[in-house]
N, C-alpha and C positions, 0 to 999 in steps of 0.2 A: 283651213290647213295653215302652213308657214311656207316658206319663203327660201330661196339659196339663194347667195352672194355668189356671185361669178365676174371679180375684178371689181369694179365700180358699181356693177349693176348688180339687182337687184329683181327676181324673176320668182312669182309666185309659183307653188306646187302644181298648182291644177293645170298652168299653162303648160310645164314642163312632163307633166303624165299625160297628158296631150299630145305630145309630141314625143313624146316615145312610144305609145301607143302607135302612132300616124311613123314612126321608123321601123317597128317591131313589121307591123304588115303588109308595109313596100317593100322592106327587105324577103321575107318570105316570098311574097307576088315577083320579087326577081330571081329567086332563085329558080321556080319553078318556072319560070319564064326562057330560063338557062337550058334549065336541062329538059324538060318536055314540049318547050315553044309554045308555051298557052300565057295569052298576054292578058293577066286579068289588074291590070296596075290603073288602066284608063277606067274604070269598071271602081276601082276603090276610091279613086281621087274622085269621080261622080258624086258617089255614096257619101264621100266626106264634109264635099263640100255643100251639098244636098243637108247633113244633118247638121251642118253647121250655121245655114242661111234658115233653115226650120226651127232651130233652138233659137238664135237671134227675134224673129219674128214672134213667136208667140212670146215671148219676155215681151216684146214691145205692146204687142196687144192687151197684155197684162197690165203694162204701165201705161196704157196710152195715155192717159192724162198728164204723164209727167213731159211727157213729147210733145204735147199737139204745140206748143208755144215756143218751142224750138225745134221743128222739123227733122233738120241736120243731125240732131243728136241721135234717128234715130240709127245712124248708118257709122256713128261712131263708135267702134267696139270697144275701144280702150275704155272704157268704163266696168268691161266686164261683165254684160248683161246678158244672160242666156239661162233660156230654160234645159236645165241638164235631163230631165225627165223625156222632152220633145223632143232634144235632138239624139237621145240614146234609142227612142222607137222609129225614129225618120230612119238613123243608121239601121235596126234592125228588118223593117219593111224595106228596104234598099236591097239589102244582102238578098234577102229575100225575093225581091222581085226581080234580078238580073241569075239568080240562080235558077227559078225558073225558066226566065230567056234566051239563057246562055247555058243548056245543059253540059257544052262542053266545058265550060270554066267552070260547073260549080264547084266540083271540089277543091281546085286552084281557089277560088274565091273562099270559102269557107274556111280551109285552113288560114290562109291570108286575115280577116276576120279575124277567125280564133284568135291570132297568134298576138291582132294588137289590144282584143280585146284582154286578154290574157295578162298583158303585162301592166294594162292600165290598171285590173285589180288589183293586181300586187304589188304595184306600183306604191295606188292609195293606201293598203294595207299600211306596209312599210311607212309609209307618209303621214298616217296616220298617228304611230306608235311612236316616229321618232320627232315630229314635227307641230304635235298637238298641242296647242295652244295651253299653256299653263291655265290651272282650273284656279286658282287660289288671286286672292286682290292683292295688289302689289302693296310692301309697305312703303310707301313716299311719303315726303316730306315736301309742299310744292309750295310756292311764293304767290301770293295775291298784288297785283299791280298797285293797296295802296302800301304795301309793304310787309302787309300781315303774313304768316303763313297758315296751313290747314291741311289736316290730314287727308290723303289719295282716297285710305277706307273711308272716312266720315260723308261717304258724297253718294256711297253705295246705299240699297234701299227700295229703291227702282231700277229699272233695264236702265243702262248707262252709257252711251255713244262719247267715245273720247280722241279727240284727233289730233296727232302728233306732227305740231307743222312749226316753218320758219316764215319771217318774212322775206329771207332770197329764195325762197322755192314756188317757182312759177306755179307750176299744177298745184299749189297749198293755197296760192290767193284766187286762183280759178275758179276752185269750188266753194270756198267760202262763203259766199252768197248763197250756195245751197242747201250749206250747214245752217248759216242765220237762217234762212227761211224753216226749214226742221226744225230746227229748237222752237219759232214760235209756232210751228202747227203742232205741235207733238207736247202737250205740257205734260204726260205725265213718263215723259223720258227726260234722263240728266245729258246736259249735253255739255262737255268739258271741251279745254282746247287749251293742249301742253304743249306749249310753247317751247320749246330744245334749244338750250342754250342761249338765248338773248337776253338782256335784260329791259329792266323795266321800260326805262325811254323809247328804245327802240322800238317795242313792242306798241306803248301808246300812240308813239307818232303813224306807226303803221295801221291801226284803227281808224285814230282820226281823219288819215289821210283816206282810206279807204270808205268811211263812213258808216262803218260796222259797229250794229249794237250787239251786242254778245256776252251771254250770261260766262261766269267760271272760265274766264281765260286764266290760266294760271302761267305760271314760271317752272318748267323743271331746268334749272342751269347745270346740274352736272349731269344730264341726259339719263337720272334714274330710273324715268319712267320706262324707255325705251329699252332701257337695258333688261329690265327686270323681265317687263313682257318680252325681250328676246327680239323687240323689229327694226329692222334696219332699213333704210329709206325713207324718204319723203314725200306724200306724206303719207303715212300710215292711219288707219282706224280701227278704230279697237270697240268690241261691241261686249259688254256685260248683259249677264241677265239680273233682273231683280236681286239674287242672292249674292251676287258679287261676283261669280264665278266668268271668264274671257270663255266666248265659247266661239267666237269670231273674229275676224280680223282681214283686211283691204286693203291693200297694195296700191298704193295711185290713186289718178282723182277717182271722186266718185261724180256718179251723175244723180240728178232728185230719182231716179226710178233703183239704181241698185240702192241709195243709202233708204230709200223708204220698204225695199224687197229686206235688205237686213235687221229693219226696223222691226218689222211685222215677224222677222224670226224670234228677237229676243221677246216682244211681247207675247206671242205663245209661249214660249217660255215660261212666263211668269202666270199666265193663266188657262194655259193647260188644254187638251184637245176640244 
């Protein structure tokens, strides 16, 4: 999905339909808490935080090879790793089993439910329609470090992972390392790295000092890339499928387990169920 600007900051869709979902159904569970005295709020916040520690976990199971060599990583959410499938049936077995329990909440509980389930749909719907990632390859014009330029489309062909970074952007040089390490496991993805606004020197020093071999580092200096694709913040990642078309896109760092889960989306992509 995309992304809302709210001041400085920069907060992905899915966080925010998350959280209006998780407002839609506390507010309901208080109302009825109001006026009939049935407290079913302790009872959602369980169920929530229940499908949220069960989505977390099975994404790590899935990746666990990208964790076992950093442990820590696997308890740090800010990478965005979760299986949305696992923790939508944790929530619905939850509902479920405290409705049983608790015959007197259940329908306090279920409407509550309902109501966040309800909005998260339409939520996405909405989010969907108005925030969908442009389908079309951007036209750029981007600068090569030894001066050359070359066209944004001539690079399309293959699934295309492209990351829109600086070098004052802490979480850009974080992940770094796990971008170079994808590009050489992954040869038959293009792995780009548009550089906003800096120019050449800056950009080389910042290599060298880092010690990064990196194919397709480019220049975009008037931030056309970013504009085109519509993203704002740093750093951002842009994922193509083989035909050219953005069908994803990543908010913040990534970790080796979500950039290799978005990997494996655009390669089905390109070759099919």
């Amino acid at each position: 999905m995309g992304q809302v600007s709210i001041g400085s900051a920069v907060f992905p869709i899915d966080f925010l339909l998350l959280l209006s979902a998780m407002l839609a159904g506390f507010s309901v569970a208080k109302r009825i808490r109001q006026r009939k005295n049935i407290d079913v709020e302790p009872l959602l916040l369980r169920v929530l935080i229940t499908s949220l520690i069960t989505a977390r976990t099975v994404f790590v199971i899935a990746y666990f090879d990208m964790y076992k060599n950093a442990p820590w990583g696997m308890l740090d959410i800010r990478d965005g790793g979760f299986s949305s499938a696992a923790g939508i049936l944790a929530a619905a077995a939850g509902i479920a089993w405290y409705s049983w329990r608790r015959p007197e909440g259940r329908r306090p509980l279920l409407l509550s439910a309902l109501a966040g389930g309800a909005t998260w749909a339409a939520g996405a719907v909405a989010a969907t329609a108005v925030f969908a990632v442009p389908a079309q390859m951007p036209e750029v014009e981007l600068g090569r470090l030894d001066g050359s330029s070359v066209e944004f489309s001539s690079l399309a062909g293959k699934p295309m992972v492209v990351n829109l970074w600086a070098t004052w952007c802490p979480p850009c040089i974080r992940e770094m390392p796990v971008l170079e390490n994808a590009q050489k496991n992954n040869p038959d993805v293009v792995f780009v790295f548009a550089n906003q606004g800096e120019s050449v020197d800056t950009v080389q020093k910042f290599l060298d000092r880092q010690g990064l071999s990196l194919d397709n580092v480019l220049l975009d200096p008037r931030l056309e890339l970013s504009g085109q694709t519509e993203s704002q913040g740093l750093p951002t990642t842009l994922f193509f499928d083989a035909g050219g078309a953005l069908v994803d896109r990543r908010i913040g760092e990534l970790s080796a387990a979500t950039l290799a889960q978005r990997i494996e989306g655009i390669a089905r992509r390109e070759t099919g169920p």
